[in-house]
The first five atom37 places (N, CA, C, CB, O) and aatype in JSON, in Angstrom:
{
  "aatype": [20, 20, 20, 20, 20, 20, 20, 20, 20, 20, 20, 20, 20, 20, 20, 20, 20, 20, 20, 20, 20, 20, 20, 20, 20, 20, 20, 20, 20, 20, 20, 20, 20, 20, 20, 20, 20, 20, 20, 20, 20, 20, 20, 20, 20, 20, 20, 20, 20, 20, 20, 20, 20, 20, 20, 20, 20, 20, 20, 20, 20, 20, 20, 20, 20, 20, 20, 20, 20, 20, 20, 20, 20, 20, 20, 20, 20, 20, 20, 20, 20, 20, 20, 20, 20, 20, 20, 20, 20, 20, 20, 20, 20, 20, 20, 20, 20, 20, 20, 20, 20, 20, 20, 20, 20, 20, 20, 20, 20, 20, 20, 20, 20, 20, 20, 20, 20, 20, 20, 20],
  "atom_mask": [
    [1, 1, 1, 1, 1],
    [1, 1, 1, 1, 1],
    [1, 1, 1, 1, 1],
    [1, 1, 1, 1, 1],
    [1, 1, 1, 1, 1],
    [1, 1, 1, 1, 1],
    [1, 1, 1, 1, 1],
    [1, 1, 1, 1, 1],
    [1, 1, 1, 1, 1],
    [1, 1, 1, 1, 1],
    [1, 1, 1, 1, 1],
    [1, 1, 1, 1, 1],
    [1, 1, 1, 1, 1],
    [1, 1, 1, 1, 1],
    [1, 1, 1, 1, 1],
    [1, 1, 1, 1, 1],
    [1, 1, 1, 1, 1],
    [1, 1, 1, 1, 1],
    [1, 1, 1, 1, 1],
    [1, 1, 1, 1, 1],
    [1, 1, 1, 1, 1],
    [1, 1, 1, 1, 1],
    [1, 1, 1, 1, 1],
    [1, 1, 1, 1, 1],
    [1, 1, 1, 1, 1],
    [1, 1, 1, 1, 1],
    [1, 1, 1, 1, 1],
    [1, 1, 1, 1, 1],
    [1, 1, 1, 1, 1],
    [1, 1, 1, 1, 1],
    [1, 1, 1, 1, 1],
    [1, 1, 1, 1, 1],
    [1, 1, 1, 1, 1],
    [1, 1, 1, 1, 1],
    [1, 1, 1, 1, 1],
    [1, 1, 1, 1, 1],
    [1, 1, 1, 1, 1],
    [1, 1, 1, 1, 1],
    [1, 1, 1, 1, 1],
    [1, 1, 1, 1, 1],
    [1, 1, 1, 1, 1],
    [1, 1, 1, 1, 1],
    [1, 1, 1, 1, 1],
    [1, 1, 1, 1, 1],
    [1, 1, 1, 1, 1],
    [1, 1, 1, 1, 1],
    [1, 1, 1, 1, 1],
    [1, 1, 1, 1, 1],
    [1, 1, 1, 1, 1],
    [1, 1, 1, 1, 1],
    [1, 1, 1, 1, 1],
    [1, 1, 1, 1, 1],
    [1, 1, 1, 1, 1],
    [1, 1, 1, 1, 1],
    [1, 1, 1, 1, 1],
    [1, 1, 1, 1, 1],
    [1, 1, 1, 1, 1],
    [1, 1, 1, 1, 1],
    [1, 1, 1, 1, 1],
    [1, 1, 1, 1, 1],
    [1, 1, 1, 1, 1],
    [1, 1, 1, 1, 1],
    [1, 1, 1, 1, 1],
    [1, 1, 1, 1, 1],
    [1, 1, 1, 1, 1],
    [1, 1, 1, 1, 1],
    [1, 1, 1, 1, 1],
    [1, 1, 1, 1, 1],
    [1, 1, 1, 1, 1],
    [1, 1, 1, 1, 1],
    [1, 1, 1, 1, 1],
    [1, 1, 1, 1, 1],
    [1, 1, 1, 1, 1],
    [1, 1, 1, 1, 1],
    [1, 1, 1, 1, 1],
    [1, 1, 1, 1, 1],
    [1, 1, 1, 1, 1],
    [1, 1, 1, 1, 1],
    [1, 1, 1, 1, 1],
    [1, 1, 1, 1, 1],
    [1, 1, 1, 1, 1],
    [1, 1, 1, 1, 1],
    [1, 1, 1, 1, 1],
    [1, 1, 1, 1, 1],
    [1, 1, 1, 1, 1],
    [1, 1, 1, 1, 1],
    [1, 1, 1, 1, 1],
    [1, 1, 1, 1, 1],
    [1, 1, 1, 1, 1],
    [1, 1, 1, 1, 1],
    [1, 1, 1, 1, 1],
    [1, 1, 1, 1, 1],
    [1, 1, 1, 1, 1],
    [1, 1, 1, 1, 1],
    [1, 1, 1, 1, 1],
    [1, 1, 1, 1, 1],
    [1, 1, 1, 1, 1],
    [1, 1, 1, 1, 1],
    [1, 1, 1, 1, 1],
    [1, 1, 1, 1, 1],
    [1, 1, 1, 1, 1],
    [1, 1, 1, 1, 1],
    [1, 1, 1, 1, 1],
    [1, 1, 1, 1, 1],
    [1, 1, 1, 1, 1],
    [1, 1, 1, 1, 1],
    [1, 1, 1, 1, 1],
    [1, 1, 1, 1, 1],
    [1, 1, 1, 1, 1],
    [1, 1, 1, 1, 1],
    [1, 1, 1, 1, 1],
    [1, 1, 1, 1, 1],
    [1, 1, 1, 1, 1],
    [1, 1, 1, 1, 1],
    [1, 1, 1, 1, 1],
    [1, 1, 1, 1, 1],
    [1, 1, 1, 1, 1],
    [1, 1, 1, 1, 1],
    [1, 1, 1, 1, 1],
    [1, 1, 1, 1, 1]
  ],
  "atom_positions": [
    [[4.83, 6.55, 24.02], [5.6, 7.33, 23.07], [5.59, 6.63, 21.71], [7.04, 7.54, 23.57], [6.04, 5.49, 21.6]],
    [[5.1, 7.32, 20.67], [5.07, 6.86, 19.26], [6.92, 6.85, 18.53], [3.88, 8.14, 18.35], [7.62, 7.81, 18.24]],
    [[7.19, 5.48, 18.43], [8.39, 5.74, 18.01], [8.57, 5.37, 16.54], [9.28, 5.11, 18.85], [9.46, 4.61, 16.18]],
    [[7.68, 5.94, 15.67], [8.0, 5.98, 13.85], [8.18, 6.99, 13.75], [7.01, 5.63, 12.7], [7.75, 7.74, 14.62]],
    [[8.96, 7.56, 12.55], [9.2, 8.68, 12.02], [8.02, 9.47, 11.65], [9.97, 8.46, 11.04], [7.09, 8.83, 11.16]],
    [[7.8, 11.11, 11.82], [6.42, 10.99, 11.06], [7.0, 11.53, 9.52], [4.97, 12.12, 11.85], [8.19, 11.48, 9.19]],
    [[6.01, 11.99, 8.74], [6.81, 12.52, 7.49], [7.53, 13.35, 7.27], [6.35, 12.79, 6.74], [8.19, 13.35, 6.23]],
    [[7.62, 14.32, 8.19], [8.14, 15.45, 7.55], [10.26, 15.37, 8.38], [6.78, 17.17, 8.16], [11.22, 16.12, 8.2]],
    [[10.1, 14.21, 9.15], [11.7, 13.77, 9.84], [11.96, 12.3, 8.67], [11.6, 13.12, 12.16], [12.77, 11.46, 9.05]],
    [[11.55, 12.16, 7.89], [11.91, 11.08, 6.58], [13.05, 11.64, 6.07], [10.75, 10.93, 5.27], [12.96, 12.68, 5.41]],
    [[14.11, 11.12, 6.27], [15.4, 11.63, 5.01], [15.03, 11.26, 3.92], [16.92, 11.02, 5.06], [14.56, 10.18, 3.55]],
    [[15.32, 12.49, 3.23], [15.46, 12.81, 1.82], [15.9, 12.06, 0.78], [16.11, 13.69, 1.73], [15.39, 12.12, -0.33]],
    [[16.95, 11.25, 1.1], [17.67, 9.96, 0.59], [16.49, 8.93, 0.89], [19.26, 9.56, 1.44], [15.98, 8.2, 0.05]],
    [[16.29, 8.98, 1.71], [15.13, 7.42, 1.75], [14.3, 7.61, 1.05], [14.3, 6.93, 3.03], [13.9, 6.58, 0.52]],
    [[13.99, 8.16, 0.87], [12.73, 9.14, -0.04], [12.82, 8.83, -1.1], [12.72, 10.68, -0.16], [11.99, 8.07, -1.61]],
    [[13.82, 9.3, -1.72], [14.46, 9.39, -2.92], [14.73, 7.76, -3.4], [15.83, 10.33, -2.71], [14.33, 7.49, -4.53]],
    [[15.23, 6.93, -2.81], [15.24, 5.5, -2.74], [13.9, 4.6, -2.58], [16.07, 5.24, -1.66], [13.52, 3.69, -3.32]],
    [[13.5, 4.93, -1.82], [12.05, 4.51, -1.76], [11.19, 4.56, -2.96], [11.39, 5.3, -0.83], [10.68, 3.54, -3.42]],
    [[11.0, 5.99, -3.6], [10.31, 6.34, -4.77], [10.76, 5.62, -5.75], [10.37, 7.62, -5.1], [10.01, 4.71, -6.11]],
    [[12.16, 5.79, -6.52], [12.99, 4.79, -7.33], [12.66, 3.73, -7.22], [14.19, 4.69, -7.14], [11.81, 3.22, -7.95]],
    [[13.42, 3.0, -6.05], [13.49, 1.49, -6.2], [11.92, 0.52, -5.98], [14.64, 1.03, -4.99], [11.8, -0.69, -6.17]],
    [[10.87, 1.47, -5.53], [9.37, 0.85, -5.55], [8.22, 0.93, -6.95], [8.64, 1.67, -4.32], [7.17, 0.44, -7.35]],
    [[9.36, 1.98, -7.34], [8.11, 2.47, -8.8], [7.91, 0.96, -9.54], [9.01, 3.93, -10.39], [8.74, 0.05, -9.54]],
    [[6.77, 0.94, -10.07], [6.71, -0.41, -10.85], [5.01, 0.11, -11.69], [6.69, -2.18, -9.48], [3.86, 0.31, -11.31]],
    [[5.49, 0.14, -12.51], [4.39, 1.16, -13.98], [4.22, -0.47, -15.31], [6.04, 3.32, -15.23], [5.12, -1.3, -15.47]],
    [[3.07, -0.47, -15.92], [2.96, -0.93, -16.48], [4.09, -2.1, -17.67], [2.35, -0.1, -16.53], [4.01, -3.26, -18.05]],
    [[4.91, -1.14, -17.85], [5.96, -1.35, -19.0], [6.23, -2.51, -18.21], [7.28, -0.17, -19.4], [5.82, -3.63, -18.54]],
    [[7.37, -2.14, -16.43], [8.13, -3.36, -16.02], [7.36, -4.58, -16.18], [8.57, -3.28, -14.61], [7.75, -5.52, -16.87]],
    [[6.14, -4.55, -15.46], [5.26, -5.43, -15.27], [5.15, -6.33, -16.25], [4.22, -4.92, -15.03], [5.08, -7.54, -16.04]],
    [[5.12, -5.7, -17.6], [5.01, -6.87, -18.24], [6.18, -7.58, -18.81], [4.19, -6.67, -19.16], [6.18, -8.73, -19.25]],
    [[7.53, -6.5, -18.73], [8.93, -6.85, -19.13], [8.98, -8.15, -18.3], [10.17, -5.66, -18.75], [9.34, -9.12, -18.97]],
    [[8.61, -8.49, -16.64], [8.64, -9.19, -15.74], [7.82, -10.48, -16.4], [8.15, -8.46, -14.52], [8.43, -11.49, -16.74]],
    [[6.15, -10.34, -16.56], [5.86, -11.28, -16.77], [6.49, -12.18, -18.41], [4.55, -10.97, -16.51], [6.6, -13.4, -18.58]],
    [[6.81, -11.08, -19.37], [7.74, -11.94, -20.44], [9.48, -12.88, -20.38], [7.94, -10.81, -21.44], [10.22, -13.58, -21.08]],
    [[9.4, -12.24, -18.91], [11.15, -12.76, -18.76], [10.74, -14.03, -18.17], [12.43, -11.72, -17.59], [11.47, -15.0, -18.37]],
    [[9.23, -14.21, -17.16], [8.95, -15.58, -17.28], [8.39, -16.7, -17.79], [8.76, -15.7, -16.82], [8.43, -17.89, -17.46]],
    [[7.71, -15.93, -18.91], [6.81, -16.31, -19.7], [8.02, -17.05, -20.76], [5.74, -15.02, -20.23], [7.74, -18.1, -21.33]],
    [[9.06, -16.55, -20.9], [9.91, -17.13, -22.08], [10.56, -18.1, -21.61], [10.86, -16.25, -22.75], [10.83, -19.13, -22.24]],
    [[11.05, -17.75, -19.85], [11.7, -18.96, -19.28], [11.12, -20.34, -18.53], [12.46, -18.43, -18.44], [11.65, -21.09, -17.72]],
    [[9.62, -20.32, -19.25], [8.41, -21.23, -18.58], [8.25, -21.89, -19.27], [7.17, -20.83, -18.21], [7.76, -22.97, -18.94]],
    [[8.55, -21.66, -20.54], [8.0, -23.0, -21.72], [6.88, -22.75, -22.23], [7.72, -24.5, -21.17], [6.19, -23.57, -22.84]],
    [[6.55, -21.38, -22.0], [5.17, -20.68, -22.86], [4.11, -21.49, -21.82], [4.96, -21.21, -25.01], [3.14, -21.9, -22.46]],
    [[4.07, -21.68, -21.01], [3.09, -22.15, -19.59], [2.43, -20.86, -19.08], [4.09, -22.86, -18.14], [1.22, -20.98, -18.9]],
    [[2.96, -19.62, -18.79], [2.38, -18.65, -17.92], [1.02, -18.2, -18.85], [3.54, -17.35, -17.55], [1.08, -17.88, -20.04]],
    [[0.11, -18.23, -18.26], [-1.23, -17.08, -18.98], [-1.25, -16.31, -17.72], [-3.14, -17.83, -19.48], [-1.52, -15.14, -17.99]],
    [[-1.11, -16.45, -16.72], [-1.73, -15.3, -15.68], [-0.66, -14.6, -14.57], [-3.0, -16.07, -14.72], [0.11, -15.42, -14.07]],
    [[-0.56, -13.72, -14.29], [0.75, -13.22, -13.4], [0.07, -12.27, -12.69], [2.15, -12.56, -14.2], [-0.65, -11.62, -13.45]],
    [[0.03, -11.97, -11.75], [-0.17, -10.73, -10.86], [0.94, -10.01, -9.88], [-1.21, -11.11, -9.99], [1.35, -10.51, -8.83]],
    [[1.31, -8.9, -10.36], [2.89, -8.05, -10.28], [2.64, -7.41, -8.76], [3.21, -6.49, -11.78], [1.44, -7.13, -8.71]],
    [[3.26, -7.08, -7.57], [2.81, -6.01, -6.78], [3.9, -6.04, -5.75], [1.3, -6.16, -6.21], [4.2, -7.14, -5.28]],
    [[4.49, -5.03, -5.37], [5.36, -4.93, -4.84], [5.63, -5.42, -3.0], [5.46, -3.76, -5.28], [5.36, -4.38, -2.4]],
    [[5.88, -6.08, -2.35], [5.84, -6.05, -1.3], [6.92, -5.35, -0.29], [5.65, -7.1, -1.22], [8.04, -5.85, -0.39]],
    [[6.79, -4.16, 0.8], [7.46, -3.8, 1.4], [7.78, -4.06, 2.42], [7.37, -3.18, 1.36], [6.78, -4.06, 3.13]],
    [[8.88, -4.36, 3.1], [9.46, -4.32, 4.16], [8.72, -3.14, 5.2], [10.89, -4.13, 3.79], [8.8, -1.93, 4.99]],
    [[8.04, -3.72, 6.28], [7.73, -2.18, 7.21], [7.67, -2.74, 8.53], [6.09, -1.22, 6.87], [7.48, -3.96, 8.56]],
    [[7.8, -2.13, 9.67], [7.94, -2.18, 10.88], [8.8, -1.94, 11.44], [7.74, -2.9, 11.23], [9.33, -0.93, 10.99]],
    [[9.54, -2.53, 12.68], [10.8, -2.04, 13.25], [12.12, -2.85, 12.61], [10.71, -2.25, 14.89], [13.15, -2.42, 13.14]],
    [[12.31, -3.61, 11.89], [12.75, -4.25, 11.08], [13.22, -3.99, 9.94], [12.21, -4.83, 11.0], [14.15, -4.52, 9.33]],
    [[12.25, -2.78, 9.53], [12.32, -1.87, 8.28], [13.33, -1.02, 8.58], [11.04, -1.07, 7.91], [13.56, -0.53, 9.69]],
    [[14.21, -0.78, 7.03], [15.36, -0.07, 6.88], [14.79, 1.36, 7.84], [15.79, 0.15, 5.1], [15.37, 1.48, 8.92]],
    [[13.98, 2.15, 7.6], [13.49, 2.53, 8.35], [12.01, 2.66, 8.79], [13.98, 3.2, 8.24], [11.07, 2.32, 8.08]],
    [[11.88, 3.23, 10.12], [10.75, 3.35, 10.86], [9.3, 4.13, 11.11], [11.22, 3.45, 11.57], [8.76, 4.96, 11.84]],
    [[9.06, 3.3, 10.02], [7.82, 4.67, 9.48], [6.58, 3.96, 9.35], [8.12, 5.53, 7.74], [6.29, 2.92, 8.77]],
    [[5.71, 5.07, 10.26], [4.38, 4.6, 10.59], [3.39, 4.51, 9.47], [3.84, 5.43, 11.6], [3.63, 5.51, 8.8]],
    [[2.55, 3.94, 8.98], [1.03, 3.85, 8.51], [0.33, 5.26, 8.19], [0.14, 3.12, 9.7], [-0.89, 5.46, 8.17]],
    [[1.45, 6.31, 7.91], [0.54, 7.72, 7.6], [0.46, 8.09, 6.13], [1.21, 9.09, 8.34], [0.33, 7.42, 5.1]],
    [[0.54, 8.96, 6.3], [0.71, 9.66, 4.5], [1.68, 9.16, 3.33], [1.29, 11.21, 4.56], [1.39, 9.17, 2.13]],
    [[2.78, 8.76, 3.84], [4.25, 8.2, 3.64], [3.7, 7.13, 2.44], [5.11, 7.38, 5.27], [3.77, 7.15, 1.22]],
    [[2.98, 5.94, 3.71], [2.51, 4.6, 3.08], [1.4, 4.83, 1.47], [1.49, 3.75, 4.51], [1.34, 4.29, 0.37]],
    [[0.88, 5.64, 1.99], [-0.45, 6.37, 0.68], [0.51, 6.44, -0.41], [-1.31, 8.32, 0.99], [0.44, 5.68, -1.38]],
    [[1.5, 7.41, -0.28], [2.57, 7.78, -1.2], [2.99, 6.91, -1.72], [3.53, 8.36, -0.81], [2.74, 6.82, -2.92]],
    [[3.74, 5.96, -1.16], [4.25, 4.47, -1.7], [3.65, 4.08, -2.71], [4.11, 3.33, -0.81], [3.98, 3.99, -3.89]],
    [[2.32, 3.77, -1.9], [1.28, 2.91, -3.17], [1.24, 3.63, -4.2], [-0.33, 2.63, -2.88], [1.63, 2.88, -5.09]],
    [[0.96, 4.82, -4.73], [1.08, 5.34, -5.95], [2.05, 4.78, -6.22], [1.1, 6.61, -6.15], [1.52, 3.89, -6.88]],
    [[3.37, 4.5, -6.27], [5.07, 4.58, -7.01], [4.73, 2.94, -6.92], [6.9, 5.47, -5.86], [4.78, 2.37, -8.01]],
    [[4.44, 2.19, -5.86], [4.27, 0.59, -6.37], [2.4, 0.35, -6.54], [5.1, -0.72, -4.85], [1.44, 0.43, -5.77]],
    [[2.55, 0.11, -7.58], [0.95, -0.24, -8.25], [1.37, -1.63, -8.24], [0.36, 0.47, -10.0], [2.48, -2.12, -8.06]],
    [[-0.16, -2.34, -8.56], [-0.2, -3.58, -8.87], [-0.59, -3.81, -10.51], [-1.14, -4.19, -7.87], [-1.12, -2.94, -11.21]],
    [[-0.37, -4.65, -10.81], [-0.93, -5.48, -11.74], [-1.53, -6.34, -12.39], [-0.78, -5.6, -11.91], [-2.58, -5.83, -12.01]],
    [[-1.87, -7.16, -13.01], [-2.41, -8.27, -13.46], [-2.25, -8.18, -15.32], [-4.03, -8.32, -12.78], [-2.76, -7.46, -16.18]],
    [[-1.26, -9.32, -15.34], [-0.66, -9.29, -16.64], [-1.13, -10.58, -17.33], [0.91, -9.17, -16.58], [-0.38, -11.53, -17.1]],
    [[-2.26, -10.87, -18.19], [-2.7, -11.98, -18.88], [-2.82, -12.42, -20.42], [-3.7, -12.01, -18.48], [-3.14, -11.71, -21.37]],
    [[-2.5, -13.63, -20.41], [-2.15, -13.81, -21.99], [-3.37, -15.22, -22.49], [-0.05, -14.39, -22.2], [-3.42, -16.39, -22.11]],
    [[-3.92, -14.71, -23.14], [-4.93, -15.32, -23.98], [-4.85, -16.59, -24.82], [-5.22, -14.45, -24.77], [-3.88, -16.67, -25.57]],
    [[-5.83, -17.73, -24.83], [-5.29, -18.56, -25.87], [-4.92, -18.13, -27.25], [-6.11, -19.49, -26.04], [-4.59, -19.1, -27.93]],
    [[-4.86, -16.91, -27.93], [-4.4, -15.85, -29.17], [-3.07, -16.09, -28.98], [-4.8, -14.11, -29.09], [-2.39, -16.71, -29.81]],
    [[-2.53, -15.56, -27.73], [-1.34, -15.5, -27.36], [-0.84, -13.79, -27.11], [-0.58, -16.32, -28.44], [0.27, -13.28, -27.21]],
    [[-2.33, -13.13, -26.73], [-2.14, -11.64, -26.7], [-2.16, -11.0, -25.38], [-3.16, -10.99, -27.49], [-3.27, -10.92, -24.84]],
    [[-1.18, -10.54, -24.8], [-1.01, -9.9, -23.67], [-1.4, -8.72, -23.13], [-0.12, -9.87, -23.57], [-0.82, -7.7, -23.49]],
    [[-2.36, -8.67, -22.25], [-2.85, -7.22, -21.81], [-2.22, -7.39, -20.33], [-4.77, -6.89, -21.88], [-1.86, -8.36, -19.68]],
    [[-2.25, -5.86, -20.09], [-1.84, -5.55, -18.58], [-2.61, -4.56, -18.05], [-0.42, -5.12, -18.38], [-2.72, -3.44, -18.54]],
    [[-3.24, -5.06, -16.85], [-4.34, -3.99, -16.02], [-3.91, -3.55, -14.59], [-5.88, -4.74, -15.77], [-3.11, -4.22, -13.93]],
    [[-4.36, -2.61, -14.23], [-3.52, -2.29, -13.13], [-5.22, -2.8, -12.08], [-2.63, -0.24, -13.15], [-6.44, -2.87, -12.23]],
    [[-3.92, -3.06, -10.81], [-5.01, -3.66, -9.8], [-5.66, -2.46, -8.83], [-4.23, -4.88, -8.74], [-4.81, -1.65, -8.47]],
    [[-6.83, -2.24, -8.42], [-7.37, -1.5, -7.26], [-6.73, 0.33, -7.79], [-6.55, -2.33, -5.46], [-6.07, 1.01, -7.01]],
    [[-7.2, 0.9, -9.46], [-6.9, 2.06, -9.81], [-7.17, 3.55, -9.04], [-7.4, 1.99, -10.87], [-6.37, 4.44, -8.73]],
    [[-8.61, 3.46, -8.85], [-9.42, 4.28, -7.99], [-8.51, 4.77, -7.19], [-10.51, 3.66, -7.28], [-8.12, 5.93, -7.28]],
    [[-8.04, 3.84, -6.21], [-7.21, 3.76, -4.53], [-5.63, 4.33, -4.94], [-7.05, 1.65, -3.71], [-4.96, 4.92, -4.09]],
    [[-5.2, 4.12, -6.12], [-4.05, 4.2, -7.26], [-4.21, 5.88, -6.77], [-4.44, 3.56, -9.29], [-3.94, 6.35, -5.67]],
    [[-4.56, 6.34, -7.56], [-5.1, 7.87, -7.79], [-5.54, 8.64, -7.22], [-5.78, 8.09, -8.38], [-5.66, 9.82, -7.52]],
    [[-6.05, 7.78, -5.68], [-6.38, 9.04, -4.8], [-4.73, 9.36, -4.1], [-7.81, 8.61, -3.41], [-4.24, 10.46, -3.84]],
    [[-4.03, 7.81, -3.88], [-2.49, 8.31, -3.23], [-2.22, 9.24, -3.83], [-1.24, 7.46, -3.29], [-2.19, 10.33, -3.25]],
    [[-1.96, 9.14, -5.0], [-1.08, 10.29, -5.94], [-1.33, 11.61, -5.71], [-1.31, 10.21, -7.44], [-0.55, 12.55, -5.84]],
    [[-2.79, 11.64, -5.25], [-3.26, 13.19, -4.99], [-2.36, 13.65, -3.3], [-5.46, 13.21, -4.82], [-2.19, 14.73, -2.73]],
    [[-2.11, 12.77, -3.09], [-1.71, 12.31, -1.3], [0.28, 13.53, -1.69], [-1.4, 9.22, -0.88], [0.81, 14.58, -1.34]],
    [[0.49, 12.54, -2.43], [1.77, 12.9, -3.05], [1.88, 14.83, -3.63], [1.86, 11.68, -4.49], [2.72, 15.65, -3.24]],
    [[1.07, 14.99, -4.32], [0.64, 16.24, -4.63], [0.58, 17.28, -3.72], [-0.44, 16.14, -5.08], [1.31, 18.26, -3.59]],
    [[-0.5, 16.89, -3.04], [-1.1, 18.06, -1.91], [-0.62, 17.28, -0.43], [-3.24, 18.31, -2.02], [-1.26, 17.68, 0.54]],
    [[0.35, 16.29, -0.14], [0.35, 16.04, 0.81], [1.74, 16.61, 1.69], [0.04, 14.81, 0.68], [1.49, 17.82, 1.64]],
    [[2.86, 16.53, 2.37], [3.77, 17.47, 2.96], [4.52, 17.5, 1.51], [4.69, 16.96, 4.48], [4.53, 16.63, 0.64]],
    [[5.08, 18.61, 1.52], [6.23, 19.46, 0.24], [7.31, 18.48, 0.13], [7.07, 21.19, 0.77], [7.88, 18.62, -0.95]],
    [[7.93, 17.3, 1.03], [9.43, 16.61, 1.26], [8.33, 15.84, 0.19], [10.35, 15.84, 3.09], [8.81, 15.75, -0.94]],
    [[7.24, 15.39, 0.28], [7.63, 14.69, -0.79], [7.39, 14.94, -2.19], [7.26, 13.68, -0.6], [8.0, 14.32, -3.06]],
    [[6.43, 15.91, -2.45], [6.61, 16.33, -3.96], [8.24, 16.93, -4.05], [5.31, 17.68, -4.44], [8.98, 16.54, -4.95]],
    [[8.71, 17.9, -3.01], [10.38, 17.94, -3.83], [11.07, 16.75, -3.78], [11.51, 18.96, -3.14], [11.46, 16.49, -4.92]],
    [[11.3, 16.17, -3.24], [12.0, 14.72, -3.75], [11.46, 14.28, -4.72], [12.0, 13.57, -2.87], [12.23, 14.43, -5.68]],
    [[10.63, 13.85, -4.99], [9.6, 13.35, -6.77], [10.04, 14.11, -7.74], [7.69, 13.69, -6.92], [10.19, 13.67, -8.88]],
    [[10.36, 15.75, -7.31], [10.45, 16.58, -8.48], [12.17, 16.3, -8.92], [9.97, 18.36, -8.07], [12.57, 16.16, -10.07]],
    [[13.08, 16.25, -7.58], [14.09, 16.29, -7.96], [14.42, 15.01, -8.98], [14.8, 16.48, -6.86], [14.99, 15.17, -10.07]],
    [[13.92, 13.52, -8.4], [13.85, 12.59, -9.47], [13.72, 12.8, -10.93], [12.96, 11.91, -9.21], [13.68, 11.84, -11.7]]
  ]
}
């Protein structure tokens, strides 16, 4: 007996929490790497941002490796935030391609989760 949730028994609230509290878009990323960059002594040139989730039975909740997880990754991207001997900061996002096919996942994938996204 498969005991994870599949998607379409995901509360709506988790959902909704999940999406929120995982999003991580360019801007934070680098808000992040400047809050350490200032509290480093001007030491940081290289940072790589990416969210790590809690999953398994351990996890707030119990949700398998399906569509769900695809979804995630769109809302937590990675990064790579680097600063130059100039002293000029660019930010690239990590593994984009893979970025953009989730999102399509999110789109065309069960309705709970584009309406939760929309209600956000």
């Amino acid at each position: 007996m498969n005991s994870f949730l599949e998607e379409q028994e995901i509360p709506p609230d988790y959902l909704a929490c999940a999406f929120s509290n995982g999003a991580l878009d360019a801007t934070l990323a680098l808000s992040i790497f400047n809050k350490i960059f200032s509290s480093n002594n001007y030491a940081l040139a290289c940072l790589m941002v990416e969210m790590n989730r809690k999953t398994g039975f351990s996890a707030p909740a119990n949700i398998g490796w399906g569509l769900f997880q695809g979804v995630l990754r769109w809302f937590n991207r990675a990064w790579v935030c680097k600063r130059d001997n100039r002293g000029i900061i660019t930010v690239r996002e990590r593994h984009r391609a893979q970025t953009i096919s989730c999102g399509e996942d999110l789109i065309y994938g069960h309705d709970i989760f584009e309406k939760v996204f929309r209600e956000l």
